[in-house]
N, C-alpha and C positions, 0 to 999 in steps of 0.2 A: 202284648195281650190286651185286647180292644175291651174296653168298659164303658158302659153310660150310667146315667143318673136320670132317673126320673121322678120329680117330689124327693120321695126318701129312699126311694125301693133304689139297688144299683143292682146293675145284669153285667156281668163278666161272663164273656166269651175264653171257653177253653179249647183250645183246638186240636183234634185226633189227626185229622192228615185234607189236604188241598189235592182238589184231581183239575184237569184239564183233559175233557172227553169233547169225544163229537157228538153234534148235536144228536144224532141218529141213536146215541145209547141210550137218549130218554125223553128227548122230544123233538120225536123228526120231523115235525114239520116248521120249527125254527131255522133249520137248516139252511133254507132258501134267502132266508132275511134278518137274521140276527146281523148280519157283517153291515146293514143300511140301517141300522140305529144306534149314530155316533155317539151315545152318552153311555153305551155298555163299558167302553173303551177307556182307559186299561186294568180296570176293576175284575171287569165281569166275560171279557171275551179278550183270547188271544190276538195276536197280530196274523195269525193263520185261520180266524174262522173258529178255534172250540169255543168251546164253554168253559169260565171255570166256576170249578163248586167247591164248595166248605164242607166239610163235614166236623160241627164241632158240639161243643154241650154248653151251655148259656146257664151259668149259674145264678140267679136269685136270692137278692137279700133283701127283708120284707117284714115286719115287724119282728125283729129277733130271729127271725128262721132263716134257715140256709136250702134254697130249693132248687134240685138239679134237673135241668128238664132237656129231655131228649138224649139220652149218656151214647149215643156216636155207637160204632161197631163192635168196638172190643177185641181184644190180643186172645190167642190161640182158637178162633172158635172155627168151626168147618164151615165153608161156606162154599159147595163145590160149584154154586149158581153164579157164582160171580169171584172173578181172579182176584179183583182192585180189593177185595175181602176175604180174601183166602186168608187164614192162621195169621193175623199181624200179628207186629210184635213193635208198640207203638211205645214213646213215654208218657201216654196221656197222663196216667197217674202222677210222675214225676212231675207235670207240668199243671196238674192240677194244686199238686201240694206246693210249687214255685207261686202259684193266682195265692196264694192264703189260705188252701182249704183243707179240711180232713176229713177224708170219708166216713171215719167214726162221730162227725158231728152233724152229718148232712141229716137235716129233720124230714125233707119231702123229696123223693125221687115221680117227676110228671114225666108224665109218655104222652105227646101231641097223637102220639098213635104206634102201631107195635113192629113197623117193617122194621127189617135186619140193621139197620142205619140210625136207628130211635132208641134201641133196648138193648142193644153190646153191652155196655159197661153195669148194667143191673148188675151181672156176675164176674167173678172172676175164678178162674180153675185155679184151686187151694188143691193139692195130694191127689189130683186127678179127678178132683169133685168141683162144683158151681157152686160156689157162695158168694151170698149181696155183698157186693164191694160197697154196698154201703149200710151196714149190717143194725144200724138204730134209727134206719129212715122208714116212714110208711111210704110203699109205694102204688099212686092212683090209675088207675086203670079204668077208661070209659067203659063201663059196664055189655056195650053194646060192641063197642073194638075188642074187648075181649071173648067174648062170647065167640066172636067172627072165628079170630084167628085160633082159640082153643082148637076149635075143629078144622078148619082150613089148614092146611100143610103151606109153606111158601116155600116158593120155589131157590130161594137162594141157600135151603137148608135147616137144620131140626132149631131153629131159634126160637120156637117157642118151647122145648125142651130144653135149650140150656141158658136162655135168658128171659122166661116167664115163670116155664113150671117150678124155679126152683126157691123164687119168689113166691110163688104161694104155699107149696111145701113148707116154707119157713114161716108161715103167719107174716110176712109183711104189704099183705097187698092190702089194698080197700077199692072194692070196685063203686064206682062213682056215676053219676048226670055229669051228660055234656055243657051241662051251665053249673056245674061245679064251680063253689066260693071256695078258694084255697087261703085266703086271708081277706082281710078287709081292703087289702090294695088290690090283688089279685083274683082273677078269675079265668074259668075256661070261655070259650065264645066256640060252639058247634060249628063247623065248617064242613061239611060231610061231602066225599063224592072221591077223593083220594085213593079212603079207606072207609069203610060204612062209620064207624065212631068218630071222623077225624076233628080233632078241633085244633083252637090258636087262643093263643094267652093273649088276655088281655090287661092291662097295669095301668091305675088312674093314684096317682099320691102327689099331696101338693099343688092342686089345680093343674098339673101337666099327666096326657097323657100317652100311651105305647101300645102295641101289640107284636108279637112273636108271631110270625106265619106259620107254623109247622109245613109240612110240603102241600100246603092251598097252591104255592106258586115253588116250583124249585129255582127257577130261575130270573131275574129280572125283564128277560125276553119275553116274559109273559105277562108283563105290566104294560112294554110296547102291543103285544099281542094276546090280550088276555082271553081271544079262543084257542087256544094251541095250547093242546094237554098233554100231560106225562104220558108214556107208553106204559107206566107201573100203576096208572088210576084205575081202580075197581070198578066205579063207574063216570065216564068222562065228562058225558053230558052233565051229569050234579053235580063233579069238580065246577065245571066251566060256568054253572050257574051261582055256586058258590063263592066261585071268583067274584067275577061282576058283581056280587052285592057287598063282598068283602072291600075290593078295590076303593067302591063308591065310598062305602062307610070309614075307611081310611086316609082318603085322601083328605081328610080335616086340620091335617095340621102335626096331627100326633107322630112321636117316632116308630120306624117300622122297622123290624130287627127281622133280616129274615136268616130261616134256620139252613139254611143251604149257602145262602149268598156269602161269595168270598170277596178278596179287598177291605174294603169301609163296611159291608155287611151293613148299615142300617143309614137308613136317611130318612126322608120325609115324600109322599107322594104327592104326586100334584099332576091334574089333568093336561092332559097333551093331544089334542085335535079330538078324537073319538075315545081317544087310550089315556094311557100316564104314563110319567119315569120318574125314575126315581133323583129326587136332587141328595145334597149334601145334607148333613145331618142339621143344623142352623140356619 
C-alpha cells in the first residue's frame, strides 16, 4: 500500500482494482505510439501494447483530518455501460480499514469530479438502500460538477442516483468553488475540460510541495503526448488546454500523484523535448 509524505500532510493510496485495457477504451489515439515511449515500461504499459490503469482512493492526512478523495467505483452498483464495473464485489473496505482507516472517522469525502469511477464508494447498499459509507464526513462537491451531472444522465448508469443523490438526501454534501481551501495545506486548482467542474488537488506543507491530477491526464501517455485526449472528456479541446498549463505549472519539482496511474503512481515531472515524463519520485 503506496504512501507519501509531503511537509506534514501524508496521502495513502488505497486501491479498488488495476485494469490493463487497450488504448482504444479511452484514448485511441495513443494507440499508435505509447509502445515508442520507453519510460512507460513496466509501470504504466504492458509488454503487449495496453495500458495499465489504477483505480484507487488517495486518502489524506492534513492538519487532524482524515480526507478521502476520489472513493473508486463501489461493490454491487449497476453499471450496464461498462462490464469492468458491473456489480463488483471488491475488499476496498477491508483493505481500507488494513491502510488504518475508519469510515466512521473520515472528516471530508472530495470528488476531483462525479464520473462513475470518482463517487462509488460515497455509498454502500445497507438492507437494499444507499448509505454514506462514510456516514460523519461532509462531502464537497464543485458546485458547477454538480449542477452538470444533477441533470445530465451518464452513460455507464443511474450513479448519480445511487452515489450523489443519497448524499444529499442525507445533509452531507456542501457544494463548493473550484478554488476551494479544504485546509491550510490543501486546496482544490480548477482544471476544467474533462468534466465542466473538474479540478486537482493541490498540497504545499513544510516548504515541499504536490498535486493529485484527478482525470486532467488518465494516463502518463499523455505527459509524452499531452494532445491526446480521453474519448470520456466533455469537452476535449479545454481538457487539452488545461493540460498544457497544468503540465507546465507542475513540472517544478513538486510530486505528482496521479489518480489513475498504476505501478509507482507518482513521481516528479520534468520536460522532455517539447513534452514530459514522468521520473521517479526523488
Amino acid at each position: 500500500m503506496a504512501n507519501w509524505q509531503i511537509g506534514e500532510v501524508l496521502i495513502t493510496k488505497v486501491l479498488e482494482q488495476e485494469c490493463q485495457w487497450p488504448f482504444k477504451a479511452i484514448l485511441p489515439d495513443a494507440a499508435d505510439v505509447a509502445d515508442g515511449v520507453a519510460w512507460l515500461k513496466p509501470d504504466f504499459l504492458t509488454d503487449d501494447g495496453r495500458m495499465k490503469l489504477s483505480i484507487h482512493a488517495l486518502v489524506i492526512e492534513s492538519e487532524g483530518m482524515t480526507i478521502v478523495v476520489d472513493p473508486c467505483v463501489g461493490n454491487d452498483k449497476s453499471r450496464p455501460g461498462s462490464p469492468v464495473f458491473e456489480n463488483l464485489s471488491t475488499s476496498f473496505l477491508d483493505d481500507f480499514d488494513a491502510a488504518g482507516f475508519d469510515p466512521e472517522t473520515v472528516d471530508l469525502v472530495v470528488c476531483t469530479h462525479l464520473h462513475v469511477d470518482h463517487v462509488g464508494w460515497n455509498t454502500r447498499l445497507v438492507d437494499g438502500e444507499w448509505e454514506p459509507t462514510f456516514p460523519n464526513a461532509r462531502y464537497l462537491f464543485v458546485e458547477t460538477e454538480y449542477n452538470f451531472w444533477r441533470d445530465e444522465p451518464q452513460s455507464y448508469g443511474p450513479v448519480y442516483e445511487d452515489s450523489i443523490r443519497p448524499i444529499v438526501d442525507a445533509g452531507l454534501s456542501q457544494l463548493i468553488e473550484p478554488d476551494h481551501h479544504i485546509t491550510g495545506e490543501i486546496w482544490l486548482e480548477s482544471t476544467p475540460g474533462h468534466t465542466p467542474g473538474h479540478v486537482s488537488i493541490r498540497i504545499i506543507s513544510g516548504g515541499e510541495e504536490g498535486v493529485i491530477t484527478g482525470d486532467l491526464t488518465h494516463h502518463p501517455v499523455q505527459l509524452a503526448y499531452p494532445e491526446i485526449c480521453s474519448s470520456a472528456d466533455w469537452n476535449q479541446e479545454m481538457g487539452k488546454v488545461s493540460r498544457l498549463a497544468a503540465l507546465e505549472r507542475w513540472s517544478d519539482g513538486r510530486l505528482v500523484i496521479g489518480t489513475h496511474f498504476a505501478g509507482r503512481t507518482a513521481g516528479k515531472i520534468v520536460a522532455d523535448g517539447d513534452a514530459y515524463r514522468l521520473t521517479e519520485e526523488n
